[in-house]
C-alpha positions as CSV (number, residue, x, y, z in Angstrom):
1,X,-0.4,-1.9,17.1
2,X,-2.7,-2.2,14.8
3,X,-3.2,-1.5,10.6
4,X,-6.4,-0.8,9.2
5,X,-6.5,-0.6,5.2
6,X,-9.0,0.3,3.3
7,X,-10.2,1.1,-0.6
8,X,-9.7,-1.9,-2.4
9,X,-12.1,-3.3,-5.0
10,X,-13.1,-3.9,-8.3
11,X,-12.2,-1.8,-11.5
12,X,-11.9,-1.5,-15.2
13,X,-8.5,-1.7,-16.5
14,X,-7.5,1.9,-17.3
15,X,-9.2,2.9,-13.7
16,X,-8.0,4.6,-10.7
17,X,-8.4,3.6,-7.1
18,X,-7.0,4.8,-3.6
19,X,-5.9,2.9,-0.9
20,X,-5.4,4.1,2.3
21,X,-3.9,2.5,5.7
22,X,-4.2,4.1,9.5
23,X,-1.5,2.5,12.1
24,X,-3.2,2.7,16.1
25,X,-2.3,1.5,18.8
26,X,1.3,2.7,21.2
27,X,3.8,3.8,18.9
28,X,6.9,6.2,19.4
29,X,7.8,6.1,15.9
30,X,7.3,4.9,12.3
31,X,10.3,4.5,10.3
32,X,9.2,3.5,7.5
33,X,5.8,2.7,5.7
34,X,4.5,0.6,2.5
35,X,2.5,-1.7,0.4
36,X,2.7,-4.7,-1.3
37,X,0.9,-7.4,-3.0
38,X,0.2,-11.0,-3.4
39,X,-1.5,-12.0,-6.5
40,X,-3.0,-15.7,-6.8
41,X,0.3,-18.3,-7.0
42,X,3.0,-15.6,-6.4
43,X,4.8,-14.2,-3.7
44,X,4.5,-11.1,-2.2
45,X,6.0,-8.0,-3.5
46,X,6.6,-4.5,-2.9
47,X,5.2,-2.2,-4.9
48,X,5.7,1.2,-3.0
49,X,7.3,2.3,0.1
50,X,7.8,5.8,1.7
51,X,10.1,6.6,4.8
52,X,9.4,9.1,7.9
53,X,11.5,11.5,5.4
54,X,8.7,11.5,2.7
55,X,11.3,9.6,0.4
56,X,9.9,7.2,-1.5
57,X,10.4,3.8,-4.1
58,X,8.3,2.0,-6.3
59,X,8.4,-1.0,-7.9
60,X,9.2,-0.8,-11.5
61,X,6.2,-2.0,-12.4
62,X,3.9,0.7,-10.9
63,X,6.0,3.6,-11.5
64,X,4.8,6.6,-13.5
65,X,1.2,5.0,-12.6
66,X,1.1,4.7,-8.8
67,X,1.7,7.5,-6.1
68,X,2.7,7.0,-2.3
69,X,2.3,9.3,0.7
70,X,1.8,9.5,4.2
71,X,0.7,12.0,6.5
72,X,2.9,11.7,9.8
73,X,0.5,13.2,12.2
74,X,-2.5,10.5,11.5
75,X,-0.3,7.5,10.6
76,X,-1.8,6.9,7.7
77,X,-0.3,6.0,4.2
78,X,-1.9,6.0,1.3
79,X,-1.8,3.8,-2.4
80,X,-3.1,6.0,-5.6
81,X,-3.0,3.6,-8.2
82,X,-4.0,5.0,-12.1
83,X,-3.8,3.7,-15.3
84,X,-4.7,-0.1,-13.7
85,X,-3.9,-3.0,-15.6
86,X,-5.1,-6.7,-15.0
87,X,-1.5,-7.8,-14.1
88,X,-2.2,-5.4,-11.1
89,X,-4.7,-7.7,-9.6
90,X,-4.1,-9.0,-6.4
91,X,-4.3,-8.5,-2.8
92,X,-2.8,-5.3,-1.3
93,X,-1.4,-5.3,2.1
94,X,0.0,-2.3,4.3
95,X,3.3,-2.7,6.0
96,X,4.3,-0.7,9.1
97,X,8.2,-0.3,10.8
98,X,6.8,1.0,14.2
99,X,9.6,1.2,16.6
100,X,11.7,-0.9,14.7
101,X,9.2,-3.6,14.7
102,X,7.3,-4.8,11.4
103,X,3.3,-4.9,11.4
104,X,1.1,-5.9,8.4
105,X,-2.7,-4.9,7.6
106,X,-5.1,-7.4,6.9
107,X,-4.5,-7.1,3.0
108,X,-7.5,-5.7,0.6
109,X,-8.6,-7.3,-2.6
110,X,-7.5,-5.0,-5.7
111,X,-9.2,-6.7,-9.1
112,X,-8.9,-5.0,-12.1
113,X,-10.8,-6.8,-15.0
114,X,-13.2,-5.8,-17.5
């Protein structure tokens, strides 16, 4: 199994980007789905998952400004961040629960800075 993300980069604050993650590999199912990020000298958090349901969380700091969904039938989840701000810098990985197993992306670099 494998997690390919995509869409990170750099941005002005007040921006919009769109991440986007595609799961391959032998899978029966995918539970559930999400990101997080890891900004320079802090742990990793989670900042928005989304079940097989369509139900999702956010962190608090995101909500109102970032949207998850995921399109069952491609694997694929995807990260619409608005309104960035330069606390939302940091590297953004995808997070997979495929048959009750957890699988991580490679993690994209998200920089928002003037």
């Amino acid at each position: 199994v494998q997690l390919q993300a995509s869409g990170g980069g750099l941005v002005q604050p007040g921006g919009s980007l769109r991440l986007s993650c595609v799961v391959s590999g032998s899978i029966f199912s995918i539970n559930y789905m999400g990101w997080y990020r890891q900004a320079p000298g802090k742990q990793r958090e989670l900042v928005a998952g989304i079940l097989s349901s369509g139900r999702p969380n956010y962190a608090d700091s995101v909500k109102g400004r970032f949207t998850i969904s995921r399109d069952n039938a491609r694997n694929t989840v995807t990260l619409q961040m608005n309104s960035l701000k330069p606390e939302d810098t940091a590297v953004y990985y995808c997070k997979a629960n495929a048959d009750l197993r957890p699988y991580w992306g490679q993690g994209t670099l998200v920089t928002v800075s003037s």
